[in-house]
C-alpha positions as CSV (number, residue, x, y, z in Angstrom):
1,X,0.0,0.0,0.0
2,X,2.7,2.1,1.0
3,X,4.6,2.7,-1.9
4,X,1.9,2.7,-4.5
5,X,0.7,5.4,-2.6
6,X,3.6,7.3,-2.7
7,X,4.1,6.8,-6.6
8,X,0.4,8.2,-6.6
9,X,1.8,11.0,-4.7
10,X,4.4,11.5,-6.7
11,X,2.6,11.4,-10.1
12,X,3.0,15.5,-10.5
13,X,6.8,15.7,-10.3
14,X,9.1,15.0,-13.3
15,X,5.8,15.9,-15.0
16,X,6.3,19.4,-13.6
17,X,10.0,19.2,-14.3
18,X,9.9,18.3,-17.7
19,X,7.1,21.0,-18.2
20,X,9.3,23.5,-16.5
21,X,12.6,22.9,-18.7
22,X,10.5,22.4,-21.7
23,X,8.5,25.5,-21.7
24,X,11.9,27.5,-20.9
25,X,13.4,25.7,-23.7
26,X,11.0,25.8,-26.7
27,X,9.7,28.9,-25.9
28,X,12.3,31.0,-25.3
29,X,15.7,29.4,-25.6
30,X,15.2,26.8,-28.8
31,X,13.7,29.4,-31.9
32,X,16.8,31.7,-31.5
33,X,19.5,29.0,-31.8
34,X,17.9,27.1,-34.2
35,X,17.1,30.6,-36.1
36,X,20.6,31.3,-35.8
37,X,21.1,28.1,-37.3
38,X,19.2,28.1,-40.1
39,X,20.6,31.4,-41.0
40,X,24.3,30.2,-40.5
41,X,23.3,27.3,-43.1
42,X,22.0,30.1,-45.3
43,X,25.3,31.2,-45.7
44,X,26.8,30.3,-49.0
45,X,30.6,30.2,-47.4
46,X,30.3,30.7,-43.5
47,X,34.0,31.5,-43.1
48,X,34.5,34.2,-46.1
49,X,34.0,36.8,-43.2
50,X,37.5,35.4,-41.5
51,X,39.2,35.8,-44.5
52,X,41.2,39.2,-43.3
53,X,43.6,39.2,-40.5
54,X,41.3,42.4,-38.8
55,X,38.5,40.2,-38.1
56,X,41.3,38.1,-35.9
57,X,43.1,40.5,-34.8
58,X,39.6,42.4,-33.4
59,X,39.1,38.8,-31.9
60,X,42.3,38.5,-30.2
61,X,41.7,42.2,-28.9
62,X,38.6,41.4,-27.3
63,X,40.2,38.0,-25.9
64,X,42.8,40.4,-24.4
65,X,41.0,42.8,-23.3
66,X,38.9,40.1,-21.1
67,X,41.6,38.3,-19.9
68,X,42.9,41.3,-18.6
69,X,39.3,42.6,-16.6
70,X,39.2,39.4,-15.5
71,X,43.1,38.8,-14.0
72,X,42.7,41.9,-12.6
73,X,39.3,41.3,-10.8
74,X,40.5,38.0,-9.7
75,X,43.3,39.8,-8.1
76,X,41.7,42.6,-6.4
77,X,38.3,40.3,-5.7
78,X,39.8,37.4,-4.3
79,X,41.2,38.9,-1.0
80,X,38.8,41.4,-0.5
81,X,35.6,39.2,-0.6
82,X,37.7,37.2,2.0
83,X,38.7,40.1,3.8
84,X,35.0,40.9,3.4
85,X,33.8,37.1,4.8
86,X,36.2,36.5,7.5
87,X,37.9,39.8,8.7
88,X,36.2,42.2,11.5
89,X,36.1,45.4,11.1
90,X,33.3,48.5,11.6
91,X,30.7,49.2,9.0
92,X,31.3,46.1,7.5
93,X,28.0,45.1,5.7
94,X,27.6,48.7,4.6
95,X,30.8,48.7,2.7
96,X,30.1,45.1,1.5
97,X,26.8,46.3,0.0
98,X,28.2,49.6,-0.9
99,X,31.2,48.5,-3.6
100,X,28.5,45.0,-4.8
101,X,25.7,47.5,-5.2
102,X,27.6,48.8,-8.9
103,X,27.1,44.8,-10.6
104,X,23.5,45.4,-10.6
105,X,23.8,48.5,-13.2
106,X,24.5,48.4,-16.9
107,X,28.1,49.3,-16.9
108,X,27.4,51.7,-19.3
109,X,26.3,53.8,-16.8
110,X,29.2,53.6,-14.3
111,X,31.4,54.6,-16.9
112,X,29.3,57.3,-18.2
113,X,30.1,58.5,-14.3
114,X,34.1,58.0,-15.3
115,X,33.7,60.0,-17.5
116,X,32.6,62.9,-15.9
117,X,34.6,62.2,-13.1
118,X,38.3,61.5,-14.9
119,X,36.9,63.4,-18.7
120,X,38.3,66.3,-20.1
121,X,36.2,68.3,-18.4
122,X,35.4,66.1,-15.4
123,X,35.3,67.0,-11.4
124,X,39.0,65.4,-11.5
125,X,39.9,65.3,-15.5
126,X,42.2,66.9,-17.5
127,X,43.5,65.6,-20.9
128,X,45.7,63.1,-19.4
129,X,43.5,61.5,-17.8
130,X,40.7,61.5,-20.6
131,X,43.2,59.9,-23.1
132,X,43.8,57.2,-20.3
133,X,39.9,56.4,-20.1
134,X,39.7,56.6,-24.1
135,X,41.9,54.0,-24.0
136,X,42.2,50.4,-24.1
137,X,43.7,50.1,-20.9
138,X,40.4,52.8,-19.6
139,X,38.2,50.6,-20.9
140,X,39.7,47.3,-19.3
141,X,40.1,49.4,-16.0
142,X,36.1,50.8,-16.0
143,X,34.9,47.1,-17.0
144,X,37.3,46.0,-14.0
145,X,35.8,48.5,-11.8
146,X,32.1,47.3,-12.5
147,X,32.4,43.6,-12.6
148,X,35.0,43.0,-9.9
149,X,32.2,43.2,-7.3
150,X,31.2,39.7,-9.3
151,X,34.1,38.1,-7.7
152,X,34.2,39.6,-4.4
153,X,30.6,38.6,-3.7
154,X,31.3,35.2,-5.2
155,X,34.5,35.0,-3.2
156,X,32.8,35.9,0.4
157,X,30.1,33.7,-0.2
158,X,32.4,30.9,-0.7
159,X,34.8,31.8,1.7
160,X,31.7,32.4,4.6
161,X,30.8,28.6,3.8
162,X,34.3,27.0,4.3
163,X,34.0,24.3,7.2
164,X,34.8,25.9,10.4
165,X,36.7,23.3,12.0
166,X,39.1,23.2,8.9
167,X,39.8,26.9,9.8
168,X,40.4,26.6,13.1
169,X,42.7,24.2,12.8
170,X,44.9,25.9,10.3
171,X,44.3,29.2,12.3
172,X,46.0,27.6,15.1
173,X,48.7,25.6,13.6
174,X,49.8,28.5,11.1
175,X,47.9,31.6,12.0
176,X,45.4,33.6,10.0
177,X,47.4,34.2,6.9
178,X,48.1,30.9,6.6
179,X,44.2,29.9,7.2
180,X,42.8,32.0,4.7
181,X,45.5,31.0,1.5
182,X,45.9,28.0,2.5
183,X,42.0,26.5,3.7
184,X,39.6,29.6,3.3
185,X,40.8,30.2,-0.4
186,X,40.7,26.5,-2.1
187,X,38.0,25.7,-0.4
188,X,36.1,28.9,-2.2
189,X,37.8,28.0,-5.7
190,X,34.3,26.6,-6.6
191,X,32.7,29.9,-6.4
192,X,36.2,31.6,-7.5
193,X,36.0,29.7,-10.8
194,X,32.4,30.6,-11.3
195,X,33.4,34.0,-10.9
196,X,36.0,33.9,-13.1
197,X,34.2,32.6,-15.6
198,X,31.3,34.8,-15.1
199,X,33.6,37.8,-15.3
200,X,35.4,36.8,-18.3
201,X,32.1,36.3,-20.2
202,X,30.5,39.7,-19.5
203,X,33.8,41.5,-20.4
204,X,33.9,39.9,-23.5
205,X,30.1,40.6,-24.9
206,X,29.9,43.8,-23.5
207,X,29.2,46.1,-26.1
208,X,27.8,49.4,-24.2
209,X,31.7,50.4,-22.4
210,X,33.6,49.8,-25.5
211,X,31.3,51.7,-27.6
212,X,31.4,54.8,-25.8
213,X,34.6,54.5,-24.8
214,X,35.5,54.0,-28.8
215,X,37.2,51.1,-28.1
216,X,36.4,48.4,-30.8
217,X,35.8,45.0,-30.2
218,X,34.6,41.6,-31.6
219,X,30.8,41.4,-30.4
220,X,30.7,44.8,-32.3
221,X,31.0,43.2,-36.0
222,X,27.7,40.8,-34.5
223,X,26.1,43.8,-33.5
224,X,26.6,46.3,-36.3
225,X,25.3,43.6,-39.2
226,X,21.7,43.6,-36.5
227,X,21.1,47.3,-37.5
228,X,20.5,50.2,-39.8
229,X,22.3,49.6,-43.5
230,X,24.5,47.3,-42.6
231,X,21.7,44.9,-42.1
232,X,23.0,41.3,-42.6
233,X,21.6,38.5,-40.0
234,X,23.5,36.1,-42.1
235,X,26.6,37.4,-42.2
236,X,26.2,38.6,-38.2
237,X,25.6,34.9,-37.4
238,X,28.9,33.8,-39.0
239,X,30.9,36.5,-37.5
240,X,29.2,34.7,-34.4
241,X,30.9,31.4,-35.0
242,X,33.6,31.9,-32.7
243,X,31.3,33.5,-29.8
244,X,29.5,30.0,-29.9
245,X,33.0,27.8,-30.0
246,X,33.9,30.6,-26.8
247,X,30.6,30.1,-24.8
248,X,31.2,26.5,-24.8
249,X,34.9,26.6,-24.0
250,X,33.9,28.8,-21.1
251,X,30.9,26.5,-20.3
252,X,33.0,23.0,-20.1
253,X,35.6,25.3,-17.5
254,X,32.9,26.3,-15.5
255,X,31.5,22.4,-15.4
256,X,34.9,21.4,-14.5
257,X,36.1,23.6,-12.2
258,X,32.5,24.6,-10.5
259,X,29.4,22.9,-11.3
260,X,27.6,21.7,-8.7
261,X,30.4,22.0,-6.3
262,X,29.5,25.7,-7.1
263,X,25.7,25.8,-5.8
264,X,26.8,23.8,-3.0
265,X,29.9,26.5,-2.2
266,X,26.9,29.2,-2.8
267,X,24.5,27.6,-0.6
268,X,26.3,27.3,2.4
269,X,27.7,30.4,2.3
270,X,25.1,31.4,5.6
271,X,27.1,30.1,8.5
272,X,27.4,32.3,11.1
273,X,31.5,31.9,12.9
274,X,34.2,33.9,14.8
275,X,36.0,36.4,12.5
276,X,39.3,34.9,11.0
277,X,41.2,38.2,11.0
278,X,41.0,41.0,13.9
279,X,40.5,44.3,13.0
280,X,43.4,45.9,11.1
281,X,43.3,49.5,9.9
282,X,44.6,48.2,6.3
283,X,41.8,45.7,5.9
284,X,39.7,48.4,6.8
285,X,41.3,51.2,4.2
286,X,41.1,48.4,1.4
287,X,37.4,47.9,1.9
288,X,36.3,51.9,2.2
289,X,38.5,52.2,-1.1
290,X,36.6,49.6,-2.7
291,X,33.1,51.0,-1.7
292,X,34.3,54.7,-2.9
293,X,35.2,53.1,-6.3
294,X,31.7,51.6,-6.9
295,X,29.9,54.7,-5.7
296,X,31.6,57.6,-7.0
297,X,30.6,56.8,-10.5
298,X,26.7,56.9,-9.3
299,X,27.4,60.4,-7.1
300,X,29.1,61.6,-10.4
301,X,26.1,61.1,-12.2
302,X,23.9,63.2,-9.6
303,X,25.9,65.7,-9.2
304,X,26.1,66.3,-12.8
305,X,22.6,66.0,-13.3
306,X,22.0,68.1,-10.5
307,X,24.0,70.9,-12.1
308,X,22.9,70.9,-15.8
309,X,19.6,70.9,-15.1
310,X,18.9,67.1,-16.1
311,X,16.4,66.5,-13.2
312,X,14.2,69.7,-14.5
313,X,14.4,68.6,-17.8
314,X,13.9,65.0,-17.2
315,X,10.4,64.4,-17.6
316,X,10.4,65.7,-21.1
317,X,12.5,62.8,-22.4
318,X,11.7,60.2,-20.1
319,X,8.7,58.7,-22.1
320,X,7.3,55.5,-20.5
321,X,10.5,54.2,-20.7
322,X,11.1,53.5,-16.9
323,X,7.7,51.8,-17.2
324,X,8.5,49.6,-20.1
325,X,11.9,48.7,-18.3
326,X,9.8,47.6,-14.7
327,X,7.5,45.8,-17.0
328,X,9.6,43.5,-19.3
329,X,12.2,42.4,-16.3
330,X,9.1,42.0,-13.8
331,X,7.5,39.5,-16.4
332,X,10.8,37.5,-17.4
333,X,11.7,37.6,-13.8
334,X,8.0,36.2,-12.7
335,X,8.4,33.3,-15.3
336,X,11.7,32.7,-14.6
337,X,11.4,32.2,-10.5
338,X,8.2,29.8,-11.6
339,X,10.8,27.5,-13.5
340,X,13.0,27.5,-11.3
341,X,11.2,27.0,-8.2
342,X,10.9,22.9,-10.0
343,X,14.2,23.0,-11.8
344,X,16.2,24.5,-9.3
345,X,15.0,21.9,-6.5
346,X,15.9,19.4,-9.6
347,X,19.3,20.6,-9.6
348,X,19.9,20.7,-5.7
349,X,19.1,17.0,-5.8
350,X,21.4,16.4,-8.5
351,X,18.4,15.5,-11.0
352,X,19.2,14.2,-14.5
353,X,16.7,17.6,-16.0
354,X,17.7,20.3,-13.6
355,X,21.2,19.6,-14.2
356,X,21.0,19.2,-18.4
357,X,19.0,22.1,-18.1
358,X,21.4,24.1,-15.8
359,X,24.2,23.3,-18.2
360,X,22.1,24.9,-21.4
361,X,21.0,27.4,-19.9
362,X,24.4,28.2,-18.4
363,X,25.8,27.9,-21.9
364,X,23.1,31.0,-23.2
365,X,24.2,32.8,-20.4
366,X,28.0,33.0,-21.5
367,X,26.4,33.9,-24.9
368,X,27.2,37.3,-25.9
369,X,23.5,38.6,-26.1
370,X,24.0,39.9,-29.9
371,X,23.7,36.1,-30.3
372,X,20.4,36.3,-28.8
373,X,19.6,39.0,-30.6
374,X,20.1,37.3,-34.4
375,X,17.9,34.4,-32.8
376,X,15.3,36.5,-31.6
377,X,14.8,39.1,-34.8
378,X,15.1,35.7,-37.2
379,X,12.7,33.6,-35.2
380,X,9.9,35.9,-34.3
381,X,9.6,38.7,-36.7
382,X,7.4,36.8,-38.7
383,X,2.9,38.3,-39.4
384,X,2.2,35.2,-37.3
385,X,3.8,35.8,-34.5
386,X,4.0,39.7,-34.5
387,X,2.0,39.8,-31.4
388,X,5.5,39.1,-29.9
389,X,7.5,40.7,-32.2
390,X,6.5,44.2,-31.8
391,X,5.3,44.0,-28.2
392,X,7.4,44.0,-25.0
393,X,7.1,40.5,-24.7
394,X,9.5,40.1,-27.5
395,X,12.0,41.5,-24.3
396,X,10.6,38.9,-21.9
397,X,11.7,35.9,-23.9
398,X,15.2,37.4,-24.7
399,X,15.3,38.0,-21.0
400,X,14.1,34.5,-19.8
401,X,16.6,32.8,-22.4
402,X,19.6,34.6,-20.9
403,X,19.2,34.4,-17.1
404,X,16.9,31.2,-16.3
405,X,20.6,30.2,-15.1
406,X,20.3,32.6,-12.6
407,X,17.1,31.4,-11.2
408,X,17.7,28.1,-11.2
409,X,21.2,28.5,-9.3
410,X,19.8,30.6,-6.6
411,X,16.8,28.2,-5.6
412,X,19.4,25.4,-5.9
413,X,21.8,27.2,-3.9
414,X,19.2,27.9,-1.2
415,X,17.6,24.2,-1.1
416,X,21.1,22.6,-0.5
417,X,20.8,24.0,2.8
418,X,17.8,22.5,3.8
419,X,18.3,18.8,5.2
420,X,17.2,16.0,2.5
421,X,15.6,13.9,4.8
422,X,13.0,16.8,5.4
423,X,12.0,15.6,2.2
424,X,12.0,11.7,2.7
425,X,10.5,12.3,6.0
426,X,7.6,14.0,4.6
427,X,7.5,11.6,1.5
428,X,7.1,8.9,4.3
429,X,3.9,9.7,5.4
430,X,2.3,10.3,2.0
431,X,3.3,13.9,1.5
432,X,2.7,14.5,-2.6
433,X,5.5,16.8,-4.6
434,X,3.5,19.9,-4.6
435,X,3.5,19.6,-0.7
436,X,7.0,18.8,-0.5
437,X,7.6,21.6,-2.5
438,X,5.8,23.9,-0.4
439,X,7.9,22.5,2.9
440,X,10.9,23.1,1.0
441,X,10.1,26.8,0.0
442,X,8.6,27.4,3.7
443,X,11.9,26.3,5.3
444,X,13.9,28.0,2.6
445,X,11.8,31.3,1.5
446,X,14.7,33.2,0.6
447,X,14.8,30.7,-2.6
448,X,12.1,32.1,-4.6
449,X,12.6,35.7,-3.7
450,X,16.5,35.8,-3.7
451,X,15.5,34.3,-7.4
452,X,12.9,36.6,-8.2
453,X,14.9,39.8,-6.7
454,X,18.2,38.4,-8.6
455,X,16.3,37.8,-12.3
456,X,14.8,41.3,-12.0
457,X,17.5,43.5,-12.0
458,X,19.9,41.5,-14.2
459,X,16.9,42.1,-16.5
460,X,16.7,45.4,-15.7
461,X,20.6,46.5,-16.5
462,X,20.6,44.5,-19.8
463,X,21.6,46.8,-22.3
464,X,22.6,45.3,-25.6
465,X,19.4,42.6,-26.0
466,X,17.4,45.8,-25.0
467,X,18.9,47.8,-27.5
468,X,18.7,45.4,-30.1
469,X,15.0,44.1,-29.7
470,X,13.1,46.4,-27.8
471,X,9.3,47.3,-29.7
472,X,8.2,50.7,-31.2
473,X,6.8,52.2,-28.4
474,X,8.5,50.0,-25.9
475,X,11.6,51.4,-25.5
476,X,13.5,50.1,-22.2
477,X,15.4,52.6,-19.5
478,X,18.8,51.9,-20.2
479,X,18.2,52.0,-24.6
480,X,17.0,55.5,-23.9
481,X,20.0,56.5,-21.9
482,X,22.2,55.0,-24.4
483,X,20.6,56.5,-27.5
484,X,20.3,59.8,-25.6
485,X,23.8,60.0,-24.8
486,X,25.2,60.5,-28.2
487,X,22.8,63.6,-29.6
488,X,20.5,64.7,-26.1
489,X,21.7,66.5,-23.2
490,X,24.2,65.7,-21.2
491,X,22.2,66.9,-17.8
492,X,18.9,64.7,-18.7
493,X,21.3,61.9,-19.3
494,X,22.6,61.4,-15.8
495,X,19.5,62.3,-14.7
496,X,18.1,59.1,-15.8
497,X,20.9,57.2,-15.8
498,X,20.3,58.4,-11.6
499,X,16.4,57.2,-12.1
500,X,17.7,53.9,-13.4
501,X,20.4,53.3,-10.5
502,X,17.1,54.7,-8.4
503,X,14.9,52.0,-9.2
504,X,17.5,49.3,-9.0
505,X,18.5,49.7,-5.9
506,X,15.1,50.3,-4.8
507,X,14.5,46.8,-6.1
508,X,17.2,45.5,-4.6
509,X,16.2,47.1,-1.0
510,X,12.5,45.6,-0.8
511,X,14.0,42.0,-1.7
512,X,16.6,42.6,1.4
513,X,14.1,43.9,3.9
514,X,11.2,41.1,2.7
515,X,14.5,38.8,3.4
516,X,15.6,40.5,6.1
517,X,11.3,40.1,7.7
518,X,11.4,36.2,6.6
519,X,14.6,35.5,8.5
520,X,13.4,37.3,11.7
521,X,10.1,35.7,11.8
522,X,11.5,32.1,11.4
């Protein structure tokens, strides 16, 4: 009786699972790659584009120029998100959340602040430093400066989940120096390599920095045969040949070196222990320097808006563009949380379809979003399905194809720390997959809003997919900054770009007080 019972029970749950993956899949993820495909096919000789030594040499540039961001956030990330984790010192989550709270903006609009800081005419320019950020060492440096808060949250989260007896031990026997190179730091290389990875991917398709910073890069060729004259989807998806062959090296790096060792580094990065390292005024000094280069870009941008009038001007070019933005992210990041909420639980328990499906979507995440963007035009800009097409939803699915990885990691990350016998306790005495579920999500709310919260404003700071497919009509936040900047004023400019760092971090604030409610009341 017992066991058919439970079958019974269970009769909802790869069901669910499959239903979850597929929907992401078909829907959202399948018509652009196989557009892409078709269009590749299309292509009388796919590799007459690589027949000049610029197109490689562009390639190799852009290769370099992500190496570097990422050596250099590796370097500077590393020991502070340790420093971060395990050190005491005063202020210390305001400083944390202070120099993170810059990763969840385009970084087009960071280095908008650069420039106004270290421009010609900035608060601290002058022409030497305006031909250093013109550069392709400036460029490297502001893409540093926005994703190097990747790795240090990465880092500390890792770092805040290393065993605590290990620690200790090596804390005694060697001191705390010792400890954190030698235990704390390969102990985090799960979430490290993530980083890494992560980094490395977001330096290479970002389009938004180089262009203003007229720096020329690969992704660029992908993205200039998506618009205007130029127009040519076939000869973009060739150029994209070697993003693909990239994406997939980078995928099969982070499989090796993270994984699932990854969302378990990430989910226990919630234990509560001693400090490792007593307060030390360097630590200290190394952590306000690291909030100040995060925010002053952002008070940059308010203080020139403030002074050119932007915030008086403002309302005349704002549109319903901070609408459109709020909308678009809100739906991808609704549908996103749903299919994770199954997939990620998949993945926590190591299930065949949460991890496939965390591997492909993983793989679309380390696509440069111009890839996307081929995908998306070819596939859906069709009469039949112009419903899509020219409405915002035509943002949703871009949206839900690039970050389900996200969702699905951060409910997986949040379930591992639940105990799995919860589960076959409550399977035990009949309890059906829906229920089990629900215990899981009641024990471990934080899943399904950290998911939620984290889906949303990686929507909201995507730049490139939005600039490539937003609607008539439907213009996102950050495409009207970015087309503004070239031809509108320079004081409406920041003060949007201050609207859009506005509602971010207002965003970002609800989800950490709901969080900060649920853990108080359990």
């Amino acid at each position: 009786m017992g066991r058919p019972l439970m079958v019974a029970r269970d009769k909802w749950q790869q069901p669910l699972i499959i239903a979850g993956a597929t929907a992401v899949i078909v829907v959202a993820i399948g018509p652009p790659l196989v557009a892409t495909l078709g269009q590749l096919i299309g292509v009388g000789d796919a590799l007459a584009p690589f027949a000049t030594v610029q197109v490689w040499r562009l390639l190799v540039r852009s290769l370099l120029l992500a190496a570097t961001v990422t050596a250099l956030a590796l370097a500077i990330g590393v020991p502070l998100g340790i420093t971060f984790a395990r050190a005491r010192m005063p202020f210390q989550r305001l400083l944390f959340g202070a120099h993170v709270s810059i990763l969840f903006l385009p970084p087009f609009l960071p280095t908008l602040g650069l420039f106004h800081l270290f421009g010609r005419e900035g608060y601290l320019g002058g022409p030497l430093s305006a031909a250093l950020l013109f550069s392709d060492l400036g460029c490297a440096l502001a893409l540093t400066i926005t994703l190097l808060p990747a790795v240090t949250a990465l880092t500390a989260i890792g770092a805040r989940g290393v065993d605590a007896s290990l620690e200790e031990a090596a804390r005694i026997a060697g001191g705390p120096w010792r400890a954190a190179a030698f235990v704390v730091a390969p102990n985090a290389a799960p979430a490290i390599a993530l980083a890494g990875v992560v980094v490395f991917a977001l330096a290479f398709s970002e389009l938004g920095v180089p262009m203003f910073l007229r720096t020329d890069v690969y992704p660029a060729l992908v993205f200039s045969r998506l618009g205007g004259m130029d127009f040519a989807p076939g000869e973009a998806a060739a150029f994209a040949l070697p993003l693909v062959v990239l994406a997939g090296a980078l995928m099969w790096i982070e499989q090796r070196l993270a994984g699932g060792r990854a969302v378990a580094a990430l989910g226990g990065g919630l234990r509560a222990r001693a400090p490792l390292f007593a307060f030390h005024p360097v630590m200290l000094g190394f952590s306000v320097l690291a909030a100040c280069a995060s925010l002053a870009p952002v008070a940059a941008l308010l203080a020139h808006g403030a002074e050119n009038g932007g915030f008086v001007e403002a309302s005349r070019w704002i549109g319903a563009a901070p609408f459109n933005s709020v909308l678009a992210a809100s739906l991808a990041a609704a549908l996103m949380t749903a299919a994770g909420a199954v997939l990620g639980v998949s993945l926590a328990w190591r299930g065949v379809t949460g991890v496939w499906f965390d591997r492909f979507t993983v793989l679309v995440f380390l696509l440069p979003s111009a890839i996307l963007g081929i995908g998306v035009a070819i596939a859906w800009n069709h009469s039949a399905t112009n419903w899509l097409y020219a409405s915002v939803l035509v943002l949703v699915v871009a949206y839900v194809a690039r970050y389900s990885a996200l969702a699905t990691r951060t409910v997986a990350a949040a379930i591992v720390q639940t105990p799995r016998s919860l589960d076959n306790a409550a399977r035990t005495i009949g309890a059906g997959y829906l229920e089990r579920l629900k215990l899981q999500f009641g024990i471990a709310p934080q899943a399904l809003l950290g998911a939620f919260a984290l889906t949303l404003v990686f929507s909201l700071r995507d730049l490139e997919t939005a600039v490539l497919l937003y609607p008539p009509g439907g213009e996102p936040l950050t495409a009207r900054i970015f087309t503004l900047e070239a031809n509108g004023p320079p004081g409406v400019v920041s003060a949007l770009a201050v609207l859009h760092v506005l509602i971010t971090f207002g965003a970002i604030g609800l989800a950490w007080l709901t969080l900060g409610q649920g853990s108080r009341h359990d």
